[in-house]
Residue, then its C-alpha position, 0 to 999 in steps of 0.5 A: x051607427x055601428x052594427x050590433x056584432x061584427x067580427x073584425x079579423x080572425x085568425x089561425x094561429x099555433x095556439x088556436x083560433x084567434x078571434x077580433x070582434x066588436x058588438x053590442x048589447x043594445x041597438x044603442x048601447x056602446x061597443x064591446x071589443x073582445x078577444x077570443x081564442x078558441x072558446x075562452x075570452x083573452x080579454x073583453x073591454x066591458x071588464x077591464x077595471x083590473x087590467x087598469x088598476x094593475x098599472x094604477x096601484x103598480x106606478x103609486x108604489x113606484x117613486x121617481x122620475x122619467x120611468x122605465x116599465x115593461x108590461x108582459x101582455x097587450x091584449x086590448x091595450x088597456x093596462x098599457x094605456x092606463x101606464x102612459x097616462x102617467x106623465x112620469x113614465x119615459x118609457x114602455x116596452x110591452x112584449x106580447x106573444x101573439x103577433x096578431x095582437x100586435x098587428x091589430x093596435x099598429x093597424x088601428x082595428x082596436x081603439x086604444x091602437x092609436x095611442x099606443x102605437x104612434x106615442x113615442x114611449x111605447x114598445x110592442x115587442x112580439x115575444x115570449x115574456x117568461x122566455x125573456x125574463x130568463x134571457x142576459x138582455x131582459x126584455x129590451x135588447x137596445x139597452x140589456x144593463x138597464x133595471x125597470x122600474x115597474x114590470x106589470x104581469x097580465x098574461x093569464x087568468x091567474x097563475x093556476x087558469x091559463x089561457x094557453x094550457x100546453x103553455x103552463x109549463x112557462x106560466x109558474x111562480x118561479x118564473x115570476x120571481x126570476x123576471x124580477x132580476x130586471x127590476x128596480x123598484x115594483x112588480x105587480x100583477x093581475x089575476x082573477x083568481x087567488x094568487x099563490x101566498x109565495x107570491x103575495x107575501x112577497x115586499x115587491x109583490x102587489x096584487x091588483 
């Protein structure tokens, strides 16, 4: 039996206090993995509906076979779990900003860490998301010239709550709008609050 908290690594990090902890509600109730930084939750597995339905509503809009998707954001692991589960995907790449979170799921201390890290198809790039986007060689310099499918964006609480506030510079609609010059088919993108209407009114934009 697992204790009710434990704080499983933590880190300092530009941006803040990094926090890996798992607990419990109850003596036997199931364990509740969380990210923090600072005091604000990066992502907690007690709700991840949304992060799993931004990779389930983004691939059935996307036809084809063998597809190449990116995912901006790691977190937890849940939306690119929920994107491998599909057997028509060939290929993930997942850029993430923090190292550590990358660190984490390649040293098996999240559970989702083992299914991303040792599948073959998956990705984790550390890097700048937005930064890449605006970069010749998109978010996979291996293969510059390719278009993705599916790019699914699930970085900030919304476009207008970030989780990095001296970063929202990098967080804005135009930044989204130029990451879709790497794409093929489909973007989407979680958020928990109102999307601004530019971006939803758009014919490649879904929310989730």
């Amino acid at each position: 039996m697992t204790p009710m908290f434990e704080e499983l690594a933590w880190e300092q990090t530009p941006i803040g206090e990094l926090v890996l902890r798992r607990r419990k509600l109850t003596l036997d109730g199931e364990d509740i993995w969380e990210i923090k930084l600072n005091d604000g939750y990066l992502i907690s597995s007690q709700f991840v509906d949304g992060e799993i339905a931004l990779a389930d509503l983004a691939l059935a809009m996307t036809g084809g076979e063998a597809l190449d998707v990116a995912v901006g954001g790691l977190g937890l692991g849940y939306t690119a779990e929920a994107v491998l589960r599909d057997p028509r995907v060939g290929k993930l790449t997942v850029v993430e900003l923090i190292p550590q979170v990358i660190h984490w799921h390649r040293d098996y201390l999240v559970p989702l860490g083992t299914i991303l890290a040792d599948d073959p198809r998956c990705i984790l790039r550390q890097d700048d998301f937005f930064a890449l986007a605006d970069e010749p060689d998109g978010f996979d310099p291996a293969a510059p010239d390719q278009l993705h499918d599916a790019i699914l964006i699930d970085i900030d609480h919304s476009t207008t709550h970030f989780i990095d506030e001296e970063a929202r510079g990098s967080i804005v609609t135009s930044r989204f709008l130029r990451s879709r010059r790497n794409l093929n088919r489909a973007a989407s993108s979680h958020s928990g609050q109102p999307m601004p209407k530019m971006l939803t009114s758009s014919p490649r934009f879904n929310r989730a």
